[in-house]
C-alpha positions as CSV (number, residue, x, y, z in Angstrom):
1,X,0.0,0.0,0.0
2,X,1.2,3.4,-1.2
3,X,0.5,6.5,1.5
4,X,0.6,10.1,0.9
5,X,1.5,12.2,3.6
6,X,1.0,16.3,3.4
7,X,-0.2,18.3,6.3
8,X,-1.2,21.9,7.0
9,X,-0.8,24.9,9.5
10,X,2.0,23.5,12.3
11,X,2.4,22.0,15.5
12,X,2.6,24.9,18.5
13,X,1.6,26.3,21.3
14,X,1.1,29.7,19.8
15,X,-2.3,29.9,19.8
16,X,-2.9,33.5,20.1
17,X,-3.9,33.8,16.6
18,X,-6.9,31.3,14.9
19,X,-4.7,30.3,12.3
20,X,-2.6,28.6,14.5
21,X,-4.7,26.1,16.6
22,X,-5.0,23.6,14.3
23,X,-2.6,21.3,12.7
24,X,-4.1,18.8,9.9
25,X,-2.6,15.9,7.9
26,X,-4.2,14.2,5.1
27,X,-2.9,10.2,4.1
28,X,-4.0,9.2,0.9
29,X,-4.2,5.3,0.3
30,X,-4.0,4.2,-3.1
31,X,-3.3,1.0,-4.5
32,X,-3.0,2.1,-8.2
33,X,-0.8,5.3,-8.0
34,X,-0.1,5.4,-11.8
35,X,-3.7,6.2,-12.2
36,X,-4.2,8.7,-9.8
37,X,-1.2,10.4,-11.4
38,X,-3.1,10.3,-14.7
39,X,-6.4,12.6,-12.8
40,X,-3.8,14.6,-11.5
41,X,-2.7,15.4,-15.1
42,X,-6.3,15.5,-16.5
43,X,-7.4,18.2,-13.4
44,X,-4.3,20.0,-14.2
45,X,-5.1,20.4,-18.0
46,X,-8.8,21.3,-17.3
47,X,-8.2,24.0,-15.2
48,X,-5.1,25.3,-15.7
49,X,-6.3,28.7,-16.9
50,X,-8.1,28.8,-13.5
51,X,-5.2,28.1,-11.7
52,X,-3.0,30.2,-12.8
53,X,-5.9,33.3,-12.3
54,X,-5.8,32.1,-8.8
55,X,-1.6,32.1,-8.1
56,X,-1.4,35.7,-6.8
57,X,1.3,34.2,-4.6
58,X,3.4,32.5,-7.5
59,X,3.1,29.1,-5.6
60,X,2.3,27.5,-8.1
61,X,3.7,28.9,-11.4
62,X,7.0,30.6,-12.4
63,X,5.7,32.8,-14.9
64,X,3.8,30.8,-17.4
65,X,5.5,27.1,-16.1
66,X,3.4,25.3,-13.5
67,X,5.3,23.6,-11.0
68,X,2.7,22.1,-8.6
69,X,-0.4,22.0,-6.9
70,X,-0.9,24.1,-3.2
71,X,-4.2,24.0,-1.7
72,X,-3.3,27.6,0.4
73,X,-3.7,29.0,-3.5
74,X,-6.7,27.3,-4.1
75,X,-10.4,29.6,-4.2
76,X,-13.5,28.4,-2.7
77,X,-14.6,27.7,-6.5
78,X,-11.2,25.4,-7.1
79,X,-11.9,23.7,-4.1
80,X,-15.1,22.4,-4.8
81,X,-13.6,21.9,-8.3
82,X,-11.0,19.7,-6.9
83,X,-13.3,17.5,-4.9
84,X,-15.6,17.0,-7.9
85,X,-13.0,16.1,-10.3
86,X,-10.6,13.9,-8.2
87,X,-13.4,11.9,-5.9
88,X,-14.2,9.7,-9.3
89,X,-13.2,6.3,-10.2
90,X,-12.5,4.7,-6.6
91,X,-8.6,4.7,-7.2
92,X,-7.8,5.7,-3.3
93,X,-9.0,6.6,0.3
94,X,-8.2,9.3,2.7
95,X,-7.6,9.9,6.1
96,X,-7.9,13.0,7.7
97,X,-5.8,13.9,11.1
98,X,-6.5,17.0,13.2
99,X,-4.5,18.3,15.7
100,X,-5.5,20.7,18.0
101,X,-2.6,22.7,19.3
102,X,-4.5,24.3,22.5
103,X,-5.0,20.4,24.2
104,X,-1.5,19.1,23.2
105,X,0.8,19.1,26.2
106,X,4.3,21.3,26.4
107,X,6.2,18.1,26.8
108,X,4.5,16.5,23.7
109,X,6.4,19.4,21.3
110,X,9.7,19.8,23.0
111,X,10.8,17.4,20.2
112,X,8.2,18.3,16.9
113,X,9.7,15.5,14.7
114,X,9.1,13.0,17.9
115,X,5.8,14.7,18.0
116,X,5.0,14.2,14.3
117,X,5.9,10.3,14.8
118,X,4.1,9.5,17.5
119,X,0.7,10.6,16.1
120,X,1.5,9.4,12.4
121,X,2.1,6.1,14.0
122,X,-1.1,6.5,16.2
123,X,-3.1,7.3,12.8
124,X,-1.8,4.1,11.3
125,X,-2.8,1.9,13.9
126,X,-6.1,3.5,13.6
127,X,-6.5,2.4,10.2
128,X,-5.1,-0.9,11.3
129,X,-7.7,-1.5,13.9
130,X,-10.6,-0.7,11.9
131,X,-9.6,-3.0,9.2
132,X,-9.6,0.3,6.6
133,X,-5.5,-0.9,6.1
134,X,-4.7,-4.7,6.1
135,X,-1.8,-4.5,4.1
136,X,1.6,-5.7,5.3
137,X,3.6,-3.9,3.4
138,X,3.6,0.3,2.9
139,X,5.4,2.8,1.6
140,X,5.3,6.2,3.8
141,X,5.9,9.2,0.7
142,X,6.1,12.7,2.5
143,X,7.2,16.4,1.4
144,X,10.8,16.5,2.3
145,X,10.9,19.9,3.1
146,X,8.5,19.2,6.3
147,X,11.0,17.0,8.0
148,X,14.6,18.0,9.3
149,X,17.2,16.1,7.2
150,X,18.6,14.2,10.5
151,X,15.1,13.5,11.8
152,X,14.0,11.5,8.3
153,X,15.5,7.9,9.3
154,X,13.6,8.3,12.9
155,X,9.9,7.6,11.5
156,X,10.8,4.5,9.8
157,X,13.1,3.3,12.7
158,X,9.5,4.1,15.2
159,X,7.1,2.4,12.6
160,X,9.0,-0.6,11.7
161,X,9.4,-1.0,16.4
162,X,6.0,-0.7,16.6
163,X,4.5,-2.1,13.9
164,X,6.2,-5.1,13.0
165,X,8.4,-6.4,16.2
166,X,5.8,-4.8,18.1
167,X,2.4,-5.6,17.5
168,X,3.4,-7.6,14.0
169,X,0.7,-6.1,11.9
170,X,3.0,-5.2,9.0
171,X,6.4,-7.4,7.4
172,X,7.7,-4.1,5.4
173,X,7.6,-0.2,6.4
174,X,9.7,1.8,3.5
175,X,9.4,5.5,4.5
176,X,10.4,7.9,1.3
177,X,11.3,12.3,0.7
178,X,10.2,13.7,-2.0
179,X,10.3,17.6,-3.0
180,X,6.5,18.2,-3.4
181,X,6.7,19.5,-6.8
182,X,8.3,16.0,-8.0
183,X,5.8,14.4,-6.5
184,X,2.1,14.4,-7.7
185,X,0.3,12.9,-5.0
186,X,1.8,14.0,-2.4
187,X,0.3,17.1,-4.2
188,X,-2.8,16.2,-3.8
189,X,-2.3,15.3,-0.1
190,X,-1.6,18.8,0.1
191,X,-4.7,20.0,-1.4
192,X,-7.0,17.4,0.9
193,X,-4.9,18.7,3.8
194,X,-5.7,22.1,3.4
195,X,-10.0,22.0,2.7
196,X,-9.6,20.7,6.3
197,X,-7.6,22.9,7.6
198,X,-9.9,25.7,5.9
199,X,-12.6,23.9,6.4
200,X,-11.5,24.5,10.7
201,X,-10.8,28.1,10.0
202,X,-13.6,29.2,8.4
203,X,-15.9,27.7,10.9
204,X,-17.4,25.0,7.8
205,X,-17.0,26.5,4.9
206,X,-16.5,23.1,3.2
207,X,-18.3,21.4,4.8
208,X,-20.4,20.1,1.4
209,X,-17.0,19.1,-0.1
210,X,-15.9,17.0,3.1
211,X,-19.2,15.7,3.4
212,X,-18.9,14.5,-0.2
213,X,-16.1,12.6,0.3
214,X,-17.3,11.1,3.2
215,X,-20.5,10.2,1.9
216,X,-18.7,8.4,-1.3
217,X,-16.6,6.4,0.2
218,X,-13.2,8.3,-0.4
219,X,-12.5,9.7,3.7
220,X,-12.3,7.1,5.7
221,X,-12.3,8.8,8.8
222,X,-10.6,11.9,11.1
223,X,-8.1,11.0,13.5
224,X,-8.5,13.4,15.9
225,X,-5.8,14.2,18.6
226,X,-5.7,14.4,21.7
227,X,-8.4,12.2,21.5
228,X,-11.6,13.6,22.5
């Protein structure tokens, strides 16, 4: 099983302003990633006009070369856009996780990465003990530019402990950097990640879209931490 890992907003305790009490992560599970790639391309070439009109920040262009998909550069309009278009064909599943910086202890983020970890690993076993993820095997693919260089060997390390001489639920955990804009679906983890994290900050506004993919079959579920 292939996973793809992008997150939005950040793990602290500076909560004074709305924008930073929540942390979100969305895990795509796909079995057929060579597919998924090809929507990515077709969503891309629909709307490309659209995008562009949309990348007053230049994320996502350099001049008239698009380099990648961000959700913060997405409009309302795109959003819904994106659901519509990429929530077709059954080719993966998502999970959402959401962090909410004011009930996280002190402790917990003296170490981020450790932080980070922990709760990925957490999420996992969620998906494990519903019997959403059976597969023995998976490959972890994450932005590389979220995770300190000397911090990158620790997630696989903690996953493979707890996993598989732990509580031997998987035989193989390969954990894999990419830069985002060589990586298409981590992309679109990016895109799912944010609607969430939007989603918190607007107090609903897509609520329709996330309701959507709930309601056919594509999120699997919010991890929510601390648990409530």
């Amino acid at each position: 099983m292939n996973i793809y890992i992008d997150e939005s907003g950040s793990m602290t305790h500076e909560t004074i302003l709305p924008q930073n009490r929540y942390f979100t992560m969305a895990l795509i599970l796909t079995q057929e990633p060579d597919k998924l790639r090809r929507v990515y391309k077709r969503f891309v070439q629909k709307y490309l006009k659209e995008l562009k009109d949309g990348n007053s920040d230049n994320k996502m262009f350099t001049g008239e070369n698009f380099l990648e998909l961000k959700g913060s550069a997405f409009t309302p309009k795109m959003k819904k856009n994106f659901v519509d278009f990429i929530c077709k064909n059954n080719l993966f599943q998502i999970l959402y996780i959401k962090i909410d910086n004011t009930q996280a202890t002190a402790n917990l983020y003296k170490n981020k990465a450790r932080a980070f970890n922990y709760i990925l690993k957490l999420a996992i076993e969620f998906l494990y003990n519903r019997e959403i993820l059976t597969d023995r095997n998976l490959t972890l693919n994450l932005d590389e530019r979220n995770v300190k260089t000397e911090a990158r060997h620790q997630l696989k390390e903690h996953l493979c402990t707890e996993f598989s001489t732990g509580r031997n639920i998987v035989d193989e955990v390969q954990v894999e950097y990419f830069d985002s804009c060589n990586n298409k679906l981590i992309q679109l983890a990016d895109v799912f990640s944010n609607i969430l994290y939007s989603n918190l900050l607007t107090s609903g506004k897509y609520d329709a879209e996330i309701k959507s993919m709930a309601d056919n079959g594509y999120l699997v579920g919010v991890f929510k931490f601390p648990p409530v």
